[in-house]
N, C-alpha and C positions, 0 to 999 in steps of 0.2 A: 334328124335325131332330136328328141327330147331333152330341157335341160336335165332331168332326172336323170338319163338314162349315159349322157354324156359325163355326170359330173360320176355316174359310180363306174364309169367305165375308165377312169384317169388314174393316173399313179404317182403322189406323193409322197417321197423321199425326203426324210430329216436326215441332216447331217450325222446322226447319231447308226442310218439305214446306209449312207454312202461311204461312213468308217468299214462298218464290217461288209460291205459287200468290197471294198479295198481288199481287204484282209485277207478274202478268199483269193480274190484274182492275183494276188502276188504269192498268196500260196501254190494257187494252182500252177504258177509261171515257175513257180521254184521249183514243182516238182516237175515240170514236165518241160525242162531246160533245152534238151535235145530238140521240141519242136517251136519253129520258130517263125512256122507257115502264118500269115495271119488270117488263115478262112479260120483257123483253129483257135487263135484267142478270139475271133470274135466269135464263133462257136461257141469258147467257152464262158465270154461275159453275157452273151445272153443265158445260156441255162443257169447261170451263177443270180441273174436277174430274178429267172422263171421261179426259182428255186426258192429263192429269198422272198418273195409274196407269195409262195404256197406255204411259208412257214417255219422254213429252215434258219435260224440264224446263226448257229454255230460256225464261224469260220473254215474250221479245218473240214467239217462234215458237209460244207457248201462245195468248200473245194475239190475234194475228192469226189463227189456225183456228179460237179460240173464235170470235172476232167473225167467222166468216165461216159456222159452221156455226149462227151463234145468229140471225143475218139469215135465214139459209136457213128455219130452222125457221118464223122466224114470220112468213118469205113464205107458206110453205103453210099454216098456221094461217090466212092472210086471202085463201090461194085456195080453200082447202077446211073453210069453217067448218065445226065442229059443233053439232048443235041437238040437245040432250038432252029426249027426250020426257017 
C-alpha cells in the first residue's frame, strides 16, 4: 500500500471526537440498561464509531441509530448463526 493511499485510509480522533462519541456510548448504555451482553456494546461502539465519521455528531442521535443498528445486527446473528467447520 501506498503512503497516499495509507495515510487517507487512517482515522484521527481529537479529544474534542472521543468526548462526544463518549456521550453517545453512555447514552446508548443508559438507554439500553436491560442488555448487558457485551457482543452488544461492542456492536454498539463500533456503529457509534461508523456513524460518527459518516458525519453524525450529535450525541443523542449517534446514540439512538447505534442502538438501533447494533439490535439489528445481533437479531440476525441469532437468526442466522454461523457454525464454523
Amino acid at each position: 500500500m501506498n503512503q497516499y493511499l495509507q495515510a487517507v485510509s487512517s482515522l484521527i480522533l481529537t479529544p474534542r471526537d472521543f468526548h462526544i462519541i463518549d456521550l453517545a456510548m453512555r447514552a446508548a448504555e443508559t438507554a439500553e440498561m436491560d442488555r448487558s451482553d457485551d457482543g452488544h456494546r461492542e456492536a454498539v461502539g463500533k456503529a457509534v464509531i461508523r456513524l460518527y465519521t459518516s458525519g453524525i455528531t450529535d450525541p443523542k442521535r449517534l446514540a439512538d441509530a447505534a442502538s438501533t443498528m447494533a439490535a439489528t445486527r445481533q437479531l440476525d446473528r441469532r437468526r442466522w448463526p454461523t457454525h464454523s467447520a
